[in-house]
C-alpha positions as CSV (number, residue, x, y, z in Angstrom):
1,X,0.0,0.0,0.0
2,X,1.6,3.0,-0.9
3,X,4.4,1.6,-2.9
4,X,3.1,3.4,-6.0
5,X,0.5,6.1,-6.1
6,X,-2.6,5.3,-7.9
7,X,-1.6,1.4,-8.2
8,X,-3.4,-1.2,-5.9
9,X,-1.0,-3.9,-5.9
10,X,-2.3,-7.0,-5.2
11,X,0.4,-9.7,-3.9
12,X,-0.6,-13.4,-5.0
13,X,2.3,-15.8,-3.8
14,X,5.5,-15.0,-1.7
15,X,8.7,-15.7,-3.8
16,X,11.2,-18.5,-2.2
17,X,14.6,-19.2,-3.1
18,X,14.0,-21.5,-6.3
19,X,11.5,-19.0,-7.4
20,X,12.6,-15.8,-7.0
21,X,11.3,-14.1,-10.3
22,X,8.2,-11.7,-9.6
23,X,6.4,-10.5,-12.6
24,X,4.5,-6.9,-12.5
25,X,1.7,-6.3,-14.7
26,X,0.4,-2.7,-14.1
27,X,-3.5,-2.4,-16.1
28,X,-6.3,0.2,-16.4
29,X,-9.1,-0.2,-14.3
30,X,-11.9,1.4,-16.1
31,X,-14.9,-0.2,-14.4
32,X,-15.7,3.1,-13.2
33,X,-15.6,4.8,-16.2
34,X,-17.8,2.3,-18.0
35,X,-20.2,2.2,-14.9
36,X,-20.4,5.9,-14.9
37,X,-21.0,6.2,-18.8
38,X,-23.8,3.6,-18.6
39,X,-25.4,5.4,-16.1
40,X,-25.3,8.6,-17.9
41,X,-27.0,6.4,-20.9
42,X,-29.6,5.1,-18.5
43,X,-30.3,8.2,-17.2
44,X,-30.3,10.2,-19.7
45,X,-32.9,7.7,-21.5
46,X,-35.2,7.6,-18.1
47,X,-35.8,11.4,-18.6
48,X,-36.1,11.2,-21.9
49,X,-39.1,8.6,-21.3
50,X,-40.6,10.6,-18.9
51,X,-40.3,14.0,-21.0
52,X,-42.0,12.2,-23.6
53,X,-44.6,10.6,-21.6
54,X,-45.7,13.8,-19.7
55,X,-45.9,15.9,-22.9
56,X,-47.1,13.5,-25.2
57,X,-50.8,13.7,-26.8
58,X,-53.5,14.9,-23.9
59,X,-50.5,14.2,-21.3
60,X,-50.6,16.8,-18.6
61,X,-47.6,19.0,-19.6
62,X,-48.9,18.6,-23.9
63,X,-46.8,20.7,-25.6
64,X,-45.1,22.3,-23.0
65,X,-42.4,24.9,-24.2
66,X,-40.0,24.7,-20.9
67,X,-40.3,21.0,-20.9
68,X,-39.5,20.6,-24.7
69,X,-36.8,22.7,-24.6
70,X,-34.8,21.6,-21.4
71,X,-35.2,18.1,-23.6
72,X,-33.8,19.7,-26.4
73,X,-31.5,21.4,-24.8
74,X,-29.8,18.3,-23.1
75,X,-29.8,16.5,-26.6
76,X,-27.7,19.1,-27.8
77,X,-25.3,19.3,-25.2
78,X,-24.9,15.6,-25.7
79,X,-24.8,15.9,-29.5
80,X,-22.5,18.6,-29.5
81,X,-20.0,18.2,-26.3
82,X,-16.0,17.7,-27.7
83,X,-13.3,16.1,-25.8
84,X,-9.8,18.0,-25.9
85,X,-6.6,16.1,-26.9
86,X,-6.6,12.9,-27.9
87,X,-8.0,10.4,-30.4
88,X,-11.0,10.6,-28.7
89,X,-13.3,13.7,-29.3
90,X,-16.9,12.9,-29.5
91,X,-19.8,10.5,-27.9
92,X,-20.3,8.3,-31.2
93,X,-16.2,7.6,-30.9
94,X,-17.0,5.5,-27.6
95,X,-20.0,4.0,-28.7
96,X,-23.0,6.1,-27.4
97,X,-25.0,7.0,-30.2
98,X,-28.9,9.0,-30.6
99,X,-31.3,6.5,-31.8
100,X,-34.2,7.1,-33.6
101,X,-36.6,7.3,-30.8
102,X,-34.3,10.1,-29.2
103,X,-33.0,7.5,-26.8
104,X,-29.0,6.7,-26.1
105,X,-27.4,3.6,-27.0
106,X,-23.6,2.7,-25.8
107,X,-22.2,-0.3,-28.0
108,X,-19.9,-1.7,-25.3
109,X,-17.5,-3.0,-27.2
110,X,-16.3,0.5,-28.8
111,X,-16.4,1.5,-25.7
112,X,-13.6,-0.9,-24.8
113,X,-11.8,-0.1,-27.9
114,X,-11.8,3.5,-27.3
115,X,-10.6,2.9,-23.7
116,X,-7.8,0.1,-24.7
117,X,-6.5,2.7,-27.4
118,X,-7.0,6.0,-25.8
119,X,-8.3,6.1,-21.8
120,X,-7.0,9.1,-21.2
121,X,-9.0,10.9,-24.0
122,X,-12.4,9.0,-22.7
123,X,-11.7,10.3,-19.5
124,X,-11.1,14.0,-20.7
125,X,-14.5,13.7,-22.6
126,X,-16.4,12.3,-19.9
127,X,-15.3,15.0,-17.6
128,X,-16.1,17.4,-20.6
129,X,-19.3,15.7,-20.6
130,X,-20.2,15.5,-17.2
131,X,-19.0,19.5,-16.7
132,X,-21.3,20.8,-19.8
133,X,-24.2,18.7,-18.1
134,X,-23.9,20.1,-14.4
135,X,-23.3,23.5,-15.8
136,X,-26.6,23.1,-18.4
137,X,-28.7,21.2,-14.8
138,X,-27.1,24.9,-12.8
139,X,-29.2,26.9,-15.7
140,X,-32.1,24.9,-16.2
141,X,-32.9,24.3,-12.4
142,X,-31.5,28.1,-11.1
143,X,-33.3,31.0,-9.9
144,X,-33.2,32.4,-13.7
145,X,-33.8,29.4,-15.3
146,X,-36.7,28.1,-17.4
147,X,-38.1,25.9,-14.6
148,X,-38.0,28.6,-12.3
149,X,-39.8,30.8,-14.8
150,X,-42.6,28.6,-15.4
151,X,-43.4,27.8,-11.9
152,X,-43.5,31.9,-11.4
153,X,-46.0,31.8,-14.1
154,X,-48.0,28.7,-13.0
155,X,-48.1,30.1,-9.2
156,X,-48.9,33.9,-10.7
157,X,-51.9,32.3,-12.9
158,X,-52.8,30.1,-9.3
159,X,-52.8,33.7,-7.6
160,X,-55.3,35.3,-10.2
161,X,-57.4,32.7,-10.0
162,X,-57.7,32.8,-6.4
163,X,-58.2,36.5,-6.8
164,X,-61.1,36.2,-10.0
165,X,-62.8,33.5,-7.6
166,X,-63.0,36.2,-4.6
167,X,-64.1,38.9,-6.4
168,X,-67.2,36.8,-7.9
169,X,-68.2,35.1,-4.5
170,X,-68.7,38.9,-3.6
171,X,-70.4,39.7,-6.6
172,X,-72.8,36.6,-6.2
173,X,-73.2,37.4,-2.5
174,X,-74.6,41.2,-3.5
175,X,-76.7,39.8,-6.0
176,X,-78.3,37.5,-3.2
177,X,-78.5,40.0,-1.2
178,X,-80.4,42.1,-3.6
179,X,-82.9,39.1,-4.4
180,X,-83.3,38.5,-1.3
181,X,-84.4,42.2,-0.2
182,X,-86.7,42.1,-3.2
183,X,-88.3,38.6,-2.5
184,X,-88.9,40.4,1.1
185,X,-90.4,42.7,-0.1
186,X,-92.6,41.1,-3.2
187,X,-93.1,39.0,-0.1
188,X,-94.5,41.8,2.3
189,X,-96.6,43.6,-0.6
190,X,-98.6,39.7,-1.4
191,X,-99.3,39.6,2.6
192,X,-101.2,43.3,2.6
193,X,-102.9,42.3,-0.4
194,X,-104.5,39.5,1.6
């Protein structure tokens, strides 16, 4: 532990006098970078799904403009994000590629390739890709942002609503009011006719 920084060296047999060769193999270990790719696939594809569902034909959010175009919006930064340095540059180079629904695929064993002839570049695009994606999430979901907007508008519309309801309950109640002082006295004038 220690002996090299960044290596995990894992010791398998202790060397004796007739053997005393030890063989070092050093190797990549980029199950993390493979896990973390998939799950950007899989999570980009769940929200896709849902984004689709919710403003599908008579879905609740139909046509939505701030849904559509925070959807959009991720596509392109996905689409368009570059990798500096390297062999390595875009998404389609390790195996992620748009399909015709709009959902991700990742072809695993380009993937591999791209990591077996160029890790270092798949790890500058995925940070490339993972910084254009939390600064594009900062936008969407800030103060200023789209999301932010539309709930303004949604809780400004809830607001004049409540507002339009109170001012025709008071309406309604004068006019009762008024009926009612007119029934008493249609009321009154039948009784001294009697």
């Amino acid at each position: 532990s220690g002996a090299i920084q960044g290596v995990t060296l894992n010791l398998l047999s202790q060397t004796t006098v007739a053997n005393p060769s030890v063989t070092l193999t050093v190797a990549s270990d980029n199950s993390s970078l493979t896990s973390a790719l998939n799950s950007l696939v899989q999570a980009y594809n769940s929200s896709n799904s849902t984004i689709a569902s919710a403003t599908a034909k008579g879905a609740t959010l139909q046509g939505d403009y701030g849904v559509i175009s925070l959807q959009n919006r991720i596509r392109q930064i996905l689409g368009s994000v570059q990798g500096s340095g390297g062999t390595i540059t875009d998404l389609s180079q390790l195996g992620i590629t748009f399909q015709s629904d709009g959902s991700l695929a990742l072809d695993s064993s380009k993937l591999n390739t791209a990591l077996a002839s160029d890790g270092g570049a798949v790890a500058t695009l995925a940070g490339a890709i993972g910084d254009a994606v939390s600064s594009a999430a900062t936008d969407i979901l800030g103060t200023s942002g789209p999301i932010a907007a539309e709930t303004a508008g949604i809780n400004a519309s809830i607001t004049s609503i409540g507002n339009q309801t109170s001012q025709i309950q008071t309406r309604l109640s004068a006019v009762q009011a008024q009926y009612q002082a007119q029934f008493s006295a249609l009321d009154a004038l039948m009784a001294g006719m009697n």
